[in-house]
C-alpha positions in Angstrom: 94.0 105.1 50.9 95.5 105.0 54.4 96.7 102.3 56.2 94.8 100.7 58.9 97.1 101.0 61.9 97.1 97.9 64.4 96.9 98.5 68.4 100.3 97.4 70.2 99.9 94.1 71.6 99.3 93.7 76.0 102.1 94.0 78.1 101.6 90.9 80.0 103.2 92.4 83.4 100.4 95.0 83.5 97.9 91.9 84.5 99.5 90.9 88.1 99.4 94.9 89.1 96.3 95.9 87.8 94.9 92.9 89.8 97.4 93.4 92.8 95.1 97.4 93.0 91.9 95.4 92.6 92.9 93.1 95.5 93.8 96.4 97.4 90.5 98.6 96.8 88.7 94.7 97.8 90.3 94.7 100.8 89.6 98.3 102.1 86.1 97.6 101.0 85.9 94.1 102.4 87.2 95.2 106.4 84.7 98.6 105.9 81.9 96.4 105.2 82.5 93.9 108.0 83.7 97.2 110.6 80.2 98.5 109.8 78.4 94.4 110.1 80.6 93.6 113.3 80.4 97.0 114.6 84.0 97.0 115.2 87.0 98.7 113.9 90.0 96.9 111.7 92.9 98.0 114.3 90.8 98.1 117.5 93.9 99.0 119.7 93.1 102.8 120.2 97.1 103.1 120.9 98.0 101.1 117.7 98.8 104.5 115.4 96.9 105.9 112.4 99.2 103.6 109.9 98.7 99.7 111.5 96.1 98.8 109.3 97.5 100.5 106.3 100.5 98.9 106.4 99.3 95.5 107.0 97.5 95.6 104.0 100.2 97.1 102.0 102.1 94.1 103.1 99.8 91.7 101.6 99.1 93.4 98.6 102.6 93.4 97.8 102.5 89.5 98.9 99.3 89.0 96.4 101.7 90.9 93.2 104.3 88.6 94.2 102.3 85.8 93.7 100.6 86.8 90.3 103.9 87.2 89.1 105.2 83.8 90.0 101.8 82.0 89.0 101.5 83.9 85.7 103.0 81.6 83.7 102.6 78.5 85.6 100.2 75.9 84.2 98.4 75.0 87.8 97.3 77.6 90.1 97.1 76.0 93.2 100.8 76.7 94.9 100.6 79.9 93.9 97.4 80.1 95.5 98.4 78.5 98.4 101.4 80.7 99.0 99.6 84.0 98.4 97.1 83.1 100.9 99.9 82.2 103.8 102.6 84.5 102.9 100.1 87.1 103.2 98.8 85.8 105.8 102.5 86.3 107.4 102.9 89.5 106.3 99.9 90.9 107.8 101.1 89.1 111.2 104.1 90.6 110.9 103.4 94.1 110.4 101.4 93.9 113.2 103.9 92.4 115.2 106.6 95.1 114.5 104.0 98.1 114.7 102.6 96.7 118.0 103.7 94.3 119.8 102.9 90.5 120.7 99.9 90.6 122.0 98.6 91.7 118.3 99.6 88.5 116.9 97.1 86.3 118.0 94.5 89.1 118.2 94.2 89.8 114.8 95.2 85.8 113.6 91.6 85.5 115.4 89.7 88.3 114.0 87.7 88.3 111.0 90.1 91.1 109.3 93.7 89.7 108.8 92.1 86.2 107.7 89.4 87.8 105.2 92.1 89.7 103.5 94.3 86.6 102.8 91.7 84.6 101.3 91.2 87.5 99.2 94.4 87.4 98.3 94.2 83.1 97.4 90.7 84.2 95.3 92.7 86.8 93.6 95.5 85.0 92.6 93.3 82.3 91.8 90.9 84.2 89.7 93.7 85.9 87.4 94.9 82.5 86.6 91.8 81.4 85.4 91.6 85.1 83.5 95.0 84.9 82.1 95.5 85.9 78.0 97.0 82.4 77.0 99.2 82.1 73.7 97.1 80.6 70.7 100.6 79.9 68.8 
C-alpha cells in the first residue's frame, strides 16, 4: 500500500505578490475603461513619452506590495490601508513629476486616473487582509 503523500504547505509571501499583479492588471483595466468612458487618454500630454503612464503605475504597484507585506501580519488593516492609498498616491505624483515636469503634478492629482489607481490600491490592500490564511494553532 502506498503512502498518501501530503501537499507542501503555502508560502505565505506568495499572497502580497500575487495580489500586488492583480492590483496591476486592475489598474490597466480600470484607466482603459474610463479612457474609453471619458474619451480621454491616461497620459494626455502628447509630449509626455511612451513610458509616463507605465511607470507611474509601476510605482504604485510596488507601493501596494509594500503595503501587503507590512499589513500581512498586522491584526487591523486600516494604516496599512491608509498608507497604500497615499504613498501610492505619492508615487504616482512623483513619477510624473520627474518624467514631466510640474505642470503634471496637479494635472493628474485632478484627473480621474492617478486617484482611481490609489484607491485601488487602499481596496486591495484592504481586501487581502480580510482574505488572509489566518493560523488555527
Amino acid at each position: 500500500m502506498s503512502e498518501q503523500q501530503l501537499p507542501p504547505p503555502p508560502n505565505p509571501a506568495l499572497l502580497p505578490v500575487l495580489a500586488a499583479a492583480t492590483y496591476l492588471a486592475a489598474v490597466v483595466a480600470l484607466w482603459g475603461v474610463l479612457s474609453l468612458a471619458l474619451d480621454r487618454d491616461p497620459v494626455d500630454y502628447p509630449d509626455a513619452g511612451p513610458l509616463l503612464g507605465p511607470g507611474m503605475v509601476a510605482a504604485a504597484t510596488v507601493v501596494t506590495w509594500l503595503a501587503l507585506l507590512r499589513t500581512r501580519r498586522s491584526r487591523s488593516p486600516w494604516p496599512g490601508t491608509v498608507l497604500a492609498l497615499v504613498l501610492s498616491l505619492a508615487a504616482m505624483l512623483l513619477v510624473a513629476l520627474l518624467g514631466y515636469g510640474t505642470a503634471a503634478v496637479p494635472h493628474f492629482l485632478v484627473g480621474p486616473f492617478v486617484p482611481s489607481a490609489a484607491a485601488l490600491s487602499g481596496v486591495t490592500v484592504l481586501v487581502v487582509w480580510a482574505l488572509r490564511p489566518r493560523r488555527t494553532i
